[in-house]
mmCIF file as Biopython writes it, N, C-alpha, C and O atoms, coordinates in Angstrom:
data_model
#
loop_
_atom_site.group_PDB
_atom_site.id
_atom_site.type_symbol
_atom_site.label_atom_id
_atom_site.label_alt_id
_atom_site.label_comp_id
_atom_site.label_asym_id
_atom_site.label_entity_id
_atom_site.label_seq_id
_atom_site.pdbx_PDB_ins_code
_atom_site.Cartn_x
_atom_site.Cartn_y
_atom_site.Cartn_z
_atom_site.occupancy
_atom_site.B_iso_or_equiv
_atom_site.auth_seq_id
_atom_site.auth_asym_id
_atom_site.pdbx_PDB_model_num
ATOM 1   N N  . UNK A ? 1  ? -6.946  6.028   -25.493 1.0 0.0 1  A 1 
ATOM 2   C CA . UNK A ? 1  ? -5.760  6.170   -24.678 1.0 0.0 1  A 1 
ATOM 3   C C  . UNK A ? 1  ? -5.334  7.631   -24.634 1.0 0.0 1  A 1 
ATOM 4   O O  . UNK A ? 1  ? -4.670  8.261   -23.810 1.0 0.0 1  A 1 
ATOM 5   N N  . UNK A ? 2  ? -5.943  7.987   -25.818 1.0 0.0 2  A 1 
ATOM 6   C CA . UNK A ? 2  ? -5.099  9.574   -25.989 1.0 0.0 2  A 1 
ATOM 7   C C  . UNK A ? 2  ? -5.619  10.527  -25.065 1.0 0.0 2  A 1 
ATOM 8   O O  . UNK A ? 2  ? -5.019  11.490  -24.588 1.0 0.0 2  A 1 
ATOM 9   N N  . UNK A ? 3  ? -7.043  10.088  -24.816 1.0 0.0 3  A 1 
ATOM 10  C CA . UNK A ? 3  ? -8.121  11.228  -24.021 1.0 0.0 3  A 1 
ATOM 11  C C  . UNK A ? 3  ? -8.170  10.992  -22.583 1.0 0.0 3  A 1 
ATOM 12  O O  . UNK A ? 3  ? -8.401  11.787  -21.671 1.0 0.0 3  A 1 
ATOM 13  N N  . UNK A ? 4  ? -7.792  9.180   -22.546 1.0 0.0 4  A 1 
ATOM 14  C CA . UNK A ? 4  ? -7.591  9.368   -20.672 1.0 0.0 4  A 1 
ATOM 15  C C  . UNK A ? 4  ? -5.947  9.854   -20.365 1.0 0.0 4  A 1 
ATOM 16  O O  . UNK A ? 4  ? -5.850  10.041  -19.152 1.0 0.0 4  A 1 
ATOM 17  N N  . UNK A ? 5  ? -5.166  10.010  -20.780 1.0 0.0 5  A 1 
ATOM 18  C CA . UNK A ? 5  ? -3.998  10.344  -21.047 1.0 0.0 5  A 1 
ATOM 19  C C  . UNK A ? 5  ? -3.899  11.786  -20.724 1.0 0.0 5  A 1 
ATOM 20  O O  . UNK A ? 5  ? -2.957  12.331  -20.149 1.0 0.0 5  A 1 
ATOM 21  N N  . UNK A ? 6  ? -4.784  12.237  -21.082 1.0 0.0 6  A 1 
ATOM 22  C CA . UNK A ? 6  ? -4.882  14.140  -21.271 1.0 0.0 6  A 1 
ATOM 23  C C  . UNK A ? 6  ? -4.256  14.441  -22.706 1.0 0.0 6  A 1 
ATOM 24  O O  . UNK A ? 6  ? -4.070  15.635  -22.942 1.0 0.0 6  A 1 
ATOM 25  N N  . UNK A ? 7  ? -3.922  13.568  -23.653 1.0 0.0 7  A 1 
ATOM 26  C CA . UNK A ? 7  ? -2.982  14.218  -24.474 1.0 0.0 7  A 1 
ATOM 27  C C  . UNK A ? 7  ? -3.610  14.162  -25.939 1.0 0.0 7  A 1 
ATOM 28  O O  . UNK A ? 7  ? -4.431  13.297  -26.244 1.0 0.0 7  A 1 
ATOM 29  N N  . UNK A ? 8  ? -3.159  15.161  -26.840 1.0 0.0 8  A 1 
ATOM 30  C CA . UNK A ? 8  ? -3.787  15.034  -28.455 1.0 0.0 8  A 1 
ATOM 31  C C  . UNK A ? 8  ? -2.649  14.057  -29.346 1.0 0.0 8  A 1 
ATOM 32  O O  . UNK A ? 8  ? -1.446  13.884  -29.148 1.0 0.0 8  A 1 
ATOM 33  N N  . UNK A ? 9  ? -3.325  13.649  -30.127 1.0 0.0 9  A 1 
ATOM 34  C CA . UNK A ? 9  ? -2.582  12.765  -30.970 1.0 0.0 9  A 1 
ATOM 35  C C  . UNK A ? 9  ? -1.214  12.975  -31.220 1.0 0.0 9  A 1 
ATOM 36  O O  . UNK A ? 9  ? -0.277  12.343  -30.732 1.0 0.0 9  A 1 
ATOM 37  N N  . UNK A ? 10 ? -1.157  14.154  -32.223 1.0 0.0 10 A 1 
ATOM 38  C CA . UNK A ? 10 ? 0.644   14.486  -32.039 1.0 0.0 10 A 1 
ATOM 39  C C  . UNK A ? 10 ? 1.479   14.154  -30.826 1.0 0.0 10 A 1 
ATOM 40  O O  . UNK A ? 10 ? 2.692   13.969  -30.925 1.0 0.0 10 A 1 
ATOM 41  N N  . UNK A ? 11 ? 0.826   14.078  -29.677 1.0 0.0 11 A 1 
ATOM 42  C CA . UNK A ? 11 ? 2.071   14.252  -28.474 1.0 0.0 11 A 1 
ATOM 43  C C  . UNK A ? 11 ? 1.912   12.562  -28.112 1.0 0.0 11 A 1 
ATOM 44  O O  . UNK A ? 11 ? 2.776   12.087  -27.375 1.0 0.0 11 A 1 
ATOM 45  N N  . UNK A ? 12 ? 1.295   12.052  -28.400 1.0 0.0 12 A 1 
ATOM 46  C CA . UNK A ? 12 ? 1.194   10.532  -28.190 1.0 0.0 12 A 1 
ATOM 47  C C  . UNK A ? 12 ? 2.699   9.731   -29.398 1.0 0.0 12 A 1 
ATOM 48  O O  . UNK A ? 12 ? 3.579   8.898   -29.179 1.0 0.0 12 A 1 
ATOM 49  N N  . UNK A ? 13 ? 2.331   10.497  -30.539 1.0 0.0 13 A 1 
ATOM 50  C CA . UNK A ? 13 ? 3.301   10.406  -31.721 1.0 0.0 13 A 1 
ATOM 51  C C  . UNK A ? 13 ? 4.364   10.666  -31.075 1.0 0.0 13 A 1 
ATOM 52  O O  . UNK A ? 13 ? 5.159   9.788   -30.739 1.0 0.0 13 A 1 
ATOM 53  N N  . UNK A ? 14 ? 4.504   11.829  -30.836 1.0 0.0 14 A 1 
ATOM 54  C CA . UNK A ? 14 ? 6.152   13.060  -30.694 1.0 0.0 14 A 1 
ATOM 55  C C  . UNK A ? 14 ? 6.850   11.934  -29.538 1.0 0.0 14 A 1 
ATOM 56  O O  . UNK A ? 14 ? 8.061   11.734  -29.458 1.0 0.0 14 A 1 
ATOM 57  N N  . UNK A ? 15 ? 5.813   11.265  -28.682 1.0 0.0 15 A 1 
ATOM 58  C CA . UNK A ? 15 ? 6.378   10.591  -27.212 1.0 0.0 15 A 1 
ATOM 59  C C  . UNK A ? 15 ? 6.615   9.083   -27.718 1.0 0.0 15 A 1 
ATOM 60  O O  . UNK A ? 15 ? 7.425   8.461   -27.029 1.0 0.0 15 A 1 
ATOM 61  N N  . UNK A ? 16 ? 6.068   8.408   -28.768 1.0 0.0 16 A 1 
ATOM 62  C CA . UNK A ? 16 ? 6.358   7.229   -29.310 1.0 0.0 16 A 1 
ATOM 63  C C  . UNK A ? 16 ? 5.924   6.505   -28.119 1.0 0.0 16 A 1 
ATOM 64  O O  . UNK A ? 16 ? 6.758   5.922   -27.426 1.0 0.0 16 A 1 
ATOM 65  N N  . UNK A ? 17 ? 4.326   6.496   -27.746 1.0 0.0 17 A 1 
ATOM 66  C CA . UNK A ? 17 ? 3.459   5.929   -27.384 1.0 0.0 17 A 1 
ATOM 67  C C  . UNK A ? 17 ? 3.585   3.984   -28.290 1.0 0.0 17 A 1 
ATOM 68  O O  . UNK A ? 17 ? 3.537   3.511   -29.426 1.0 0.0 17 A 1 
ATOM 69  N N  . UNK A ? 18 ? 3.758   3.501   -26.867 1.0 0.0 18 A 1 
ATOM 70  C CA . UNK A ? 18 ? 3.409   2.173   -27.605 1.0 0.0 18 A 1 
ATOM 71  C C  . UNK A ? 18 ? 2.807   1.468   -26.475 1.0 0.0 18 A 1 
ATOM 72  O O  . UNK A ? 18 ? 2.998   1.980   -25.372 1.0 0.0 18 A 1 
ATOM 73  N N  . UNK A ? 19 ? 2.022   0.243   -26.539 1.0 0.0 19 A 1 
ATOM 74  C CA . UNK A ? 19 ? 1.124   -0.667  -25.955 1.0 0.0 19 A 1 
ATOM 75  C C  . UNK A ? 19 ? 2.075   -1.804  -25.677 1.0 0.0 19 A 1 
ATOM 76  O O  . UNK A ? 19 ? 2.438   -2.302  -26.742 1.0 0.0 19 A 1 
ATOM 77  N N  . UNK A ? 20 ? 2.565   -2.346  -24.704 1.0 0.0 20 A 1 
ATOM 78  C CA . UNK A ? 20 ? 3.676   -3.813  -24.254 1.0 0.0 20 A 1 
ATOM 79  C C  . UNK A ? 20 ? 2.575   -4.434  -23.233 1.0 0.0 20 A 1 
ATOM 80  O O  . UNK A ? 20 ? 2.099   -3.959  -22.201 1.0 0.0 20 A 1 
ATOM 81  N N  . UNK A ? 21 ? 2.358   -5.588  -23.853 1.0 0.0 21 A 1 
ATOM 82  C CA . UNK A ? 21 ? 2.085   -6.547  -23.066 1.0 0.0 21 A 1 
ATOM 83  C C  . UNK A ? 21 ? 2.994   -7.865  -22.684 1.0 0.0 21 A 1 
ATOM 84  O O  . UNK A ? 21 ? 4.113   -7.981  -23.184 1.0 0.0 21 A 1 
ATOM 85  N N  . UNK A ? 22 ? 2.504   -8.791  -21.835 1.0 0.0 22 A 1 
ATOM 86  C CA . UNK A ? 22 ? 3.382   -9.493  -21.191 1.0 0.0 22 A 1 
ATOM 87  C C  . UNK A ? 22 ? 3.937   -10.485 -22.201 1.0 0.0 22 A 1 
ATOM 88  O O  . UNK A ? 22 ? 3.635   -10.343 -23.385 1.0 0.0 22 A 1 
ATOM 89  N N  . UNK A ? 23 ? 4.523   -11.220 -21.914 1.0 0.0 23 A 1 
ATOM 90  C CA . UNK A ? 23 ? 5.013   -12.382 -22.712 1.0 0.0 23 A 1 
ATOM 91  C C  . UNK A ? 23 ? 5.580   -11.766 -23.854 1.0 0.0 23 A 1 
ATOM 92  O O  . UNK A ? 23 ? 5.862   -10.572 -23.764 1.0 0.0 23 A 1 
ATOM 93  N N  . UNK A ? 24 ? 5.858   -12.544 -25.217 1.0 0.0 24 A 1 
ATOM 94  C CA . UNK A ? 24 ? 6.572   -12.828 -26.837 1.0 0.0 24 A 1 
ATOM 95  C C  . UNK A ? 24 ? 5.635   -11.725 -27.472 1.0 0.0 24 A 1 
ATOM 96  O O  . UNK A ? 24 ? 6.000   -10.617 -27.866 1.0 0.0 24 A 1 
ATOM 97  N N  . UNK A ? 25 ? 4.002   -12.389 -27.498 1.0 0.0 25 A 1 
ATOM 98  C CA . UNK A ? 25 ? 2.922   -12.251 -28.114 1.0 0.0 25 A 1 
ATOM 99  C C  . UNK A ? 25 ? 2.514   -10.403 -27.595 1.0 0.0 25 A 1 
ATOM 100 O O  . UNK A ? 25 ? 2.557   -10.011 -26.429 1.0 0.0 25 A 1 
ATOM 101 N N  . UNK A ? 26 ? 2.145   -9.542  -28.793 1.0 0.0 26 A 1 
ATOM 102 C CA . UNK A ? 26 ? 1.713   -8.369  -28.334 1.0 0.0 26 A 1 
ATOM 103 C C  . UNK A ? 26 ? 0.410   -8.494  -28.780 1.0 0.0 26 A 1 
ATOM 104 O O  . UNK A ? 26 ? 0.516   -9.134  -29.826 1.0 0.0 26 A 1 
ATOM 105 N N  . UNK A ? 27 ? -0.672  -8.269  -28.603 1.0 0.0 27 A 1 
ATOM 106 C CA . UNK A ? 27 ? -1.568  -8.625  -28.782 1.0 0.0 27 A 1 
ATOM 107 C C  . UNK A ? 27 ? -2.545  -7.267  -28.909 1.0 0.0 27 A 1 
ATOM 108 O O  . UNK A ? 27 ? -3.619  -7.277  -29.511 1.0 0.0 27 A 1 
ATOM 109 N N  . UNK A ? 28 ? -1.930  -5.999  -28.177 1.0 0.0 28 A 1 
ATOM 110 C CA . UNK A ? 28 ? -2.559  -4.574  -28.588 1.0 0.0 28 A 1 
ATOM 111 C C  . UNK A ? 28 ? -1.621  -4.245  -28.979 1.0 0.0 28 A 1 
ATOM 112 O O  . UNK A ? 28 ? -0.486  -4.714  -29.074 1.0 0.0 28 A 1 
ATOM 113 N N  . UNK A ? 29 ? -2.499  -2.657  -29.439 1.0 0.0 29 A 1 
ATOM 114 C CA . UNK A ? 29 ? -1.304  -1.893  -29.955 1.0 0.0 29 A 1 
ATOM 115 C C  . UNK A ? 29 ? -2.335  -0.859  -29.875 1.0 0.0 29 A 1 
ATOM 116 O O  . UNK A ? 29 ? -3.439  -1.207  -29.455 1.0 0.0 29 A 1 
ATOM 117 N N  . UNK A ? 30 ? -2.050  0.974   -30.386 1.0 0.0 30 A 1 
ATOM 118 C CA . UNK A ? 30 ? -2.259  1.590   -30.487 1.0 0.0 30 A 1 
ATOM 119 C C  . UNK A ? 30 ? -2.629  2.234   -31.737 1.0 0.0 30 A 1 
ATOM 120 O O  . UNK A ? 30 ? -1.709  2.443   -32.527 1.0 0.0 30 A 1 
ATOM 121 N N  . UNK A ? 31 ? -3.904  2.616   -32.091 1.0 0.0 31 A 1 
ATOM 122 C CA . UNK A ? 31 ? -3.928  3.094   -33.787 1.0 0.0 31 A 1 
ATOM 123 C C  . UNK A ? 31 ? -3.522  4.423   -33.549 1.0 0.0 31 A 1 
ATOM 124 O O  . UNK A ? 31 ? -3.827  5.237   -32.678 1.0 0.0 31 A 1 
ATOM 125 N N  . UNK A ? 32 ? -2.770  4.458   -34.513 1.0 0.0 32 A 1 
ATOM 126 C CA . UNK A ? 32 ? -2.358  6.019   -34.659 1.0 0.0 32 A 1 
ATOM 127 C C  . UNK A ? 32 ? -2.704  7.186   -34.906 1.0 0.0 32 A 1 
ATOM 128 O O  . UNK A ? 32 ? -2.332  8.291   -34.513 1.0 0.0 32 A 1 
ATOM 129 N N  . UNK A ? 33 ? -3.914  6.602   -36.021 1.0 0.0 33 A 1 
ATOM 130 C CA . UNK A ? 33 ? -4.765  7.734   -36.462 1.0 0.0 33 A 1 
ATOM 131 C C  . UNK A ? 33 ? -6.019  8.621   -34.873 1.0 0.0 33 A 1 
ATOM 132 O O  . UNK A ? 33 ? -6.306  9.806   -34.700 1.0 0.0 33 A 1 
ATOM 133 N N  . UNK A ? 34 ? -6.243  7.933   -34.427 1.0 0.0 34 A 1 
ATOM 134 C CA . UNK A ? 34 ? -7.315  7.678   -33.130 1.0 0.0 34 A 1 
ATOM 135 C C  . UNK A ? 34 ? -6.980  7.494   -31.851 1.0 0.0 34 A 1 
ATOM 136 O O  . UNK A ? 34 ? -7.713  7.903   -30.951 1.0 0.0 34 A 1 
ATOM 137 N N  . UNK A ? 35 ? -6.195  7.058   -31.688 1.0 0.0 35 A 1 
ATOM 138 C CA . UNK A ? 35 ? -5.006  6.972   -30.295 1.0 0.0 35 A 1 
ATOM 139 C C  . UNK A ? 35 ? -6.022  5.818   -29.664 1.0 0.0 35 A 1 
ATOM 140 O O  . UNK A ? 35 ? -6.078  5.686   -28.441 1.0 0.0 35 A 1 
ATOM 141 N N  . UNK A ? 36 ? -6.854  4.954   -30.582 1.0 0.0 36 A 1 
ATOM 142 C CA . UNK A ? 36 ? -7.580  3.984   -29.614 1.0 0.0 36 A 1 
ATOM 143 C C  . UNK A ? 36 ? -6.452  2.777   -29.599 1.0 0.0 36 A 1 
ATOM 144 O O  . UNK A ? 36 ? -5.540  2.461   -30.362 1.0 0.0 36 A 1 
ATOM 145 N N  . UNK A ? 37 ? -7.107  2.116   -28.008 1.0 0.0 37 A 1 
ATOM 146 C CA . UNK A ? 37 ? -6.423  0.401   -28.236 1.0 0.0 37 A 1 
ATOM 147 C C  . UNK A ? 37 ? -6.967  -0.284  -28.963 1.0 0.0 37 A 1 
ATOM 148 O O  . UNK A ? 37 ? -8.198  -0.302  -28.971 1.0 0.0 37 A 1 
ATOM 149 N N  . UNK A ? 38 ? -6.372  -0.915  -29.642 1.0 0.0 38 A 1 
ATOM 150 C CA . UNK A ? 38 ? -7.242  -1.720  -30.868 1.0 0.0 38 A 1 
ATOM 151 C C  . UNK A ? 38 ? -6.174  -3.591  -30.174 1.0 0.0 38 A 1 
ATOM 152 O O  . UNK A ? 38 ? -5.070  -3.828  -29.685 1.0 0.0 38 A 1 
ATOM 153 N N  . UNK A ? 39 ? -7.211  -4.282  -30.511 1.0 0.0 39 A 1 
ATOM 154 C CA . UNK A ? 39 ? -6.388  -5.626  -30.833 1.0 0.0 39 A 1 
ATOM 155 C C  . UNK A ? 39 ? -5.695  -5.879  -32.148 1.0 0.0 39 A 1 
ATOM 156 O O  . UNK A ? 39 ? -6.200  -5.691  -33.255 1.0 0.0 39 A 1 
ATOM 157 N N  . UNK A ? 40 ? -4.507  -6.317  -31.906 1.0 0.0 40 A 1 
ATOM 158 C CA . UNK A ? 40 ? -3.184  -6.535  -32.791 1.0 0.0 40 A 1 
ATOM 159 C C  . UNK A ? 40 ? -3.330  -7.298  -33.719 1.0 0.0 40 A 1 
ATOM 160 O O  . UNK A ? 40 ? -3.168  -7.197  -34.935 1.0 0.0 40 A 1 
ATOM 161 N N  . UNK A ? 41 ? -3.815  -8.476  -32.719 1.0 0.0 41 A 1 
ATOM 162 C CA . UNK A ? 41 ? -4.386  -9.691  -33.431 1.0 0.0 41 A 1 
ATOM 163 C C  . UNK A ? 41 ? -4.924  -10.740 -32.428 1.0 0.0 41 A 1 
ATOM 164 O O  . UNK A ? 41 ? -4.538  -10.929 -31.275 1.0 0.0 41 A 1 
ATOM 165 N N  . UNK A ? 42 ? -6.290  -11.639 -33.388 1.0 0.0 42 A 1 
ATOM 166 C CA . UNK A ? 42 ? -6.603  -12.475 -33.131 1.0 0.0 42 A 1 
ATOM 167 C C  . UNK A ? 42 ? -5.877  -13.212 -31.584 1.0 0.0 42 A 1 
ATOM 168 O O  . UNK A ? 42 ? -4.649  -13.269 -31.516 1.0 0.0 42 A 1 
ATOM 169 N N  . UNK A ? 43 ? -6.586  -13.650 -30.611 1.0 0.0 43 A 1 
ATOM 170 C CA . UNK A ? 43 ? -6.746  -13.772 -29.221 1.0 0.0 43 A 1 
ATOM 171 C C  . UNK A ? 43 ? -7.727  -14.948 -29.118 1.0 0.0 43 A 1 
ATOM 172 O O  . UNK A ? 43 ? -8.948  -14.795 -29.095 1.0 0.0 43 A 1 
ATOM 173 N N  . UNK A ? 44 ? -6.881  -16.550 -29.037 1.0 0.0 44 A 1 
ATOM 174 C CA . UNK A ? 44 ? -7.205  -17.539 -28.823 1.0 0.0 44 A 1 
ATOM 175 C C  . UNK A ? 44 ? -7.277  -17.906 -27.527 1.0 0.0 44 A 1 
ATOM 176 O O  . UNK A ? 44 ? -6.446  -18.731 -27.146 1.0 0.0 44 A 1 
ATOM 177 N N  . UNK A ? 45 ? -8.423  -17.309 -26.416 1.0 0.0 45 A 1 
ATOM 178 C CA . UNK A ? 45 ? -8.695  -17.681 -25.612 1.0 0.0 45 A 1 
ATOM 179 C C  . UNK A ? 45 ? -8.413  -18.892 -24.802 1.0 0.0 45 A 1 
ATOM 180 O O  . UNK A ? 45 ? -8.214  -18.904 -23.587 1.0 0.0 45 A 1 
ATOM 181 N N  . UNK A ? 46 ? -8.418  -19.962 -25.647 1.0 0.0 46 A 1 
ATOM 182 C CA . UNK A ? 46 ? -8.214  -21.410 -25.010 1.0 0.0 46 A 1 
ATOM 183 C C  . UNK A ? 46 ? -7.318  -21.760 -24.800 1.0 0.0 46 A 1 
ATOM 184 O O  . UNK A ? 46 ? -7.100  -22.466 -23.815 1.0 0.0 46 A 1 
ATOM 185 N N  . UNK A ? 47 ? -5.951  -21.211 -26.110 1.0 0.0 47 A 1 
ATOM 186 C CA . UNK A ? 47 ? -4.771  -21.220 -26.129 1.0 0.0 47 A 1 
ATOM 187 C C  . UNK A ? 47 ? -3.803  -20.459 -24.934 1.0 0.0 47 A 1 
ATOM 188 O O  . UNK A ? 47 ? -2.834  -21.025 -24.428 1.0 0.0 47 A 1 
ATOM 189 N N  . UNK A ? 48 ? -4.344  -18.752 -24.493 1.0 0.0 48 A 1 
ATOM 190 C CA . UNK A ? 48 ? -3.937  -18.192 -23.998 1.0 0.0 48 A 1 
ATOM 191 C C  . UNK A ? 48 ? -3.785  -18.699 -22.553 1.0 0.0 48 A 1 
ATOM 192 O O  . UNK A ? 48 ? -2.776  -18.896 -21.876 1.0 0.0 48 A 1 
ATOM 193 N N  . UNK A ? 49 ? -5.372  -18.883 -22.230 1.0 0.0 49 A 1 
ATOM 194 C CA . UNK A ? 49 ? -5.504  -18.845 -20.789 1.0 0.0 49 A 1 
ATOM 195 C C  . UNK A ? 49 ? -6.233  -20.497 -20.153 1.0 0.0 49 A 1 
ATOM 196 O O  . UNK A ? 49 ? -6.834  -20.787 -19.118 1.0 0.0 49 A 1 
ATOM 197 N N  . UNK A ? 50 ? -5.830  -21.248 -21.298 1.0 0.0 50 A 1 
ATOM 198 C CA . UNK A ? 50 ? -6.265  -23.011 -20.764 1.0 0.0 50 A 1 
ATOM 199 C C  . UNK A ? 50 ? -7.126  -23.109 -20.089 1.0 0.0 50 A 1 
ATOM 200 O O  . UNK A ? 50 ? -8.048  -22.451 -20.571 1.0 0.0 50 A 1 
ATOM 201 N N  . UNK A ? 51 ? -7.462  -23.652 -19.027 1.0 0.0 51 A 1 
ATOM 202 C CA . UNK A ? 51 ? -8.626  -24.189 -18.573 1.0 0.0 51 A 1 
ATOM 203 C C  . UNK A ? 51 ? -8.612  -23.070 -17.390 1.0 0.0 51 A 1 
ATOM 204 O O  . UNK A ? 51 ? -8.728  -23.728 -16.357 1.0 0.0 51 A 1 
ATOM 205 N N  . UNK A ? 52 ? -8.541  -21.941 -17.113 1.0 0.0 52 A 1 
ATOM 206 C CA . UNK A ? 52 ? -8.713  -20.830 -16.278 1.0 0.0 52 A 1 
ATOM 207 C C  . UNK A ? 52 ? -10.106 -20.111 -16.570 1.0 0.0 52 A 1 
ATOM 208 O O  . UNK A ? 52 ? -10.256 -19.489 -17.622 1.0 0.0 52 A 1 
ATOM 209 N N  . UNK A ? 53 ? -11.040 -20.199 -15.697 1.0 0.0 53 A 1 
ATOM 210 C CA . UNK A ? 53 ? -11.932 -19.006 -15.571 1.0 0.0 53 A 1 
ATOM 211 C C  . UNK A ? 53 ? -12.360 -17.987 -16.595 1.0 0.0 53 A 1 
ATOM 212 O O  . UNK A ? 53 ? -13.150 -17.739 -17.506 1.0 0.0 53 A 1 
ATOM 213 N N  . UNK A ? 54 ? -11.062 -17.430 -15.676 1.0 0.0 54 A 1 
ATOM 214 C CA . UNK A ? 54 ? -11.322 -15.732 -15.879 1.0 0.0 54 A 1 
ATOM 215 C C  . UNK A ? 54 ? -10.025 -15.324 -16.471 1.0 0.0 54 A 1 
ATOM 216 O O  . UNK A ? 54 ? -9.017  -15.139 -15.790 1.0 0.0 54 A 1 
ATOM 217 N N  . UNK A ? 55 ? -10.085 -15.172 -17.941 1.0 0.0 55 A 1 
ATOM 218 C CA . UNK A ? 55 ? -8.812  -14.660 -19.027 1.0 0.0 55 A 1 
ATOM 219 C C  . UNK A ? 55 ? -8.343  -13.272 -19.136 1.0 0.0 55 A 1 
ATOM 220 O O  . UNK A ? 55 ? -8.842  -12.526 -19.979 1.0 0.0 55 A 1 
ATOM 221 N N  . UNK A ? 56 ? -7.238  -12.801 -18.184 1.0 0.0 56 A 1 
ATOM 222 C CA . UNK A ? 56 ? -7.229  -11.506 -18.470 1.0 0.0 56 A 1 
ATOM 223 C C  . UNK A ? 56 ? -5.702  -11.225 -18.800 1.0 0.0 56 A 1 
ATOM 224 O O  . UNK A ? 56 ? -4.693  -11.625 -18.221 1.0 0.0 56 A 1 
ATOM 225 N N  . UNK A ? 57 ? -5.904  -10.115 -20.316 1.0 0.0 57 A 1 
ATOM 226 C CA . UNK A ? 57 ? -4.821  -9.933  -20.167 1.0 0.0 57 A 1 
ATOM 227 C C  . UNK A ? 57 ? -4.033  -8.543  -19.872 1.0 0.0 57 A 1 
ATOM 228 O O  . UNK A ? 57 ? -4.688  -7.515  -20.044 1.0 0.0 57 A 1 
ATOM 229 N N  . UNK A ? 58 ? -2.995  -8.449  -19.541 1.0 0.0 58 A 1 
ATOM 230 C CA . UNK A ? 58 ? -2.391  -7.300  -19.007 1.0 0.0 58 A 1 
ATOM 231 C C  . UNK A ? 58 ? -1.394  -6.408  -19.978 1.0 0.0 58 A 1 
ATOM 232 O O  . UNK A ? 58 ? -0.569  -6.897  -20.750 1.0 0.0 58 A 1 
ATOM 233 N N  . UNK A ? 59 ? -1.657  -4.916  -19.768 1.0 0.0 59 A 1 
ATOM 234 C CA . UNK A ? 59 ? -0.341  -4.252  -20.864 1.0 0.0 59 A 1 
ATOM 235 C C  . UNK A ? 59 ? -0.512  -2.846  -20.310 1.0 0.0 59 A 1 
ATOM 236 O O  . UNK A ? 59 ? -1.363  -2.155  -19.751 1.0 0.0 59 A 1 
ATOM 237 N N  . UNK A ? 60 ? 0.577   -2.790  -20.699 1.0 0.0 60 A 1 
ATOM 238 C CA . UNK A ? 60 ? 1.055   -1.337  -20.704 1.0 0.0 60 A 1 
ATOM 239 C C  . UNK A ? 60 ? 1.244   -0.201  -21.798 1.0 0.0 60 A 1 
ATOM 240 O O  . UNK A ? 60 ? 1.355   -0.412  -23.005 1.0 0.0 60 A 1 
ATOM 241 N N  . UNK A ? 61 ? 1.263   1.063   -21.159 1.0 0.0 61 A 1 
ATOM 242 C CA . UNK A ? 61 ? 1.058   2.120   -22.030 1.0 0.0 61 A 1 
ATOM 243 C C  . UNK A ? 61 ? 2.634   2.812   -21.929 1.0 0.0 61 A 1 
ATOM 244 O O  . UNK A ? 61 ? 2.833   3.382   -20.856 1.0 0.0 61 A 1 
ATOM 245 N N  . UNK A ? 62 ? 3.409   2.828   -22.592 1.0 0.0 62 A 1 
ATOM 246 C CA . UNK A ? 62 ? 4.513   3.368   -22.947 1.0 0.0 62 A 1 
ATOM 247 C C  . UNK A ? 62 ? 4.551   4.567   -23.144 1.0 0.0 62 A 1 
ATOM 248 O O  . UNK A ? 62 ? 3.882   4.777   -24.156 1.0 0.0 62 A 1 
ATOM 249 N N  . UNK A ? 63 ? 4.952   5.486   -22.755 1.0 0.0 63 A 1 
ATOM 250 C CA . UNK A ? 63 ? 5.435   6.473   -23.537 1.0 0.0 63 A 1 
ATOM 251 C C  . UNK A ? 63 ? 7.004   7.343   -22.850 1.0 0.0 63 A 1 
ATOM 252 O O  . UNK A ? 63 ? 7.316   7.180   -21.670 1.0 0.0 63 A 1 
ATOM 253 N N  . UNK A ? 64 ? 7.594   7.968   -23.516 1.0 0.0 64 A 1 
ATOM 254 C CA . UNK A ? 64 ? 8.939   8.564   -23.534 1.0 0.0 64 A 1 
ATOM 255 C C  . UNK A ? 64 ? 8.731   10.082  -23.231 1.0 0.0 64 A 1 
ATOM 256 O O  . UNK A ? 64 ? 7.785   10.754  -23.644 1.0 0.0 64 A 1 
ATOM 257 N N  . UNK A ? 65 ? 9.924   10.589  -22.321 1.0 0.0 65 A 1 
ATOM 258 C CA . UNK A ? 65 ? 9.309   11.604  -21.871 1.0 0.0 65 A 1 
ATOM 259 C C  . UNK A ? 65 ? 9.351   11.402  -20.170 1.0 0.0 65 A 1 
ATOM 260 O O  . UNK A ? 65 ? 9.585   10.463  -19.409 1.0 0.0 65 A 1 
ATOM 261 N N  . UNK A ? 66 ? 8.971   12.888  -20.027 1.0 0.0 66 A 1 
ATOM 262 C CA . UNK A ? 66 ? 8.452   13.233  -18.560 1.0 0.0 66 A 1 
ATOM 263 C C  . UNK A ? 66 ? 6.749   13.600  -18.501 1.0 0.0 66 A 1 
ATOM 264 O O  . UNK A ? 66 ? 6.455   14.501  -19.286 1.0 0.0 66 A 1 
ATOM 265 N N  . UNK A ? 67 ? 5.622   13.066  -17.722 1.0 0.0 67 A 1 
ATOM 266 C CA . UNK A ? 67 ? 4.216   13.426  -17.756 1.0 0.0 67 A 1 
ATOM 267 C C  . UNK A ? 67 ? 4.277   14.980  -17.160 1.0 0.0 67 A 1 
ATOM 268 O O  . UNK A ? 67 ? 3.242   15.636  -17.037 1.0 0.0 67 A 1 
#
């Protein structure tokens, strides 16, 4: 996130970079050390997306600040 972003780790920090996805459940997040998306947690497919296809899920990249 940090590198398609244009930005180095500190400024991901300094901007309080966070990962929101839809619903209760966050399911990414951002490692801090690496600025990668990592999964949050465990992602029960069957549960999530029931008898649908194609399971996708959606989130956003937060950050504070002006780009």
């Amino acid at each position: 996130v940090a590198k398609d972003l244009g930005l180095d780790l500190s400024a991901l920090r300094d901007r309080g970079a966070r990962v929101v996805s839809e619903g209760r459940r966050q399911y990414f997040s951002l490692h801090e050390k690496t600025g990668h998306l990592v999964v949050a947690e465990r992602i029960d497919r069957e549960q999530v997306c029931r008898l649908m296809e194609n399971c996708v899920q959606h989130c956003e990249v937060l950050l504070e600040g002006k780009m």
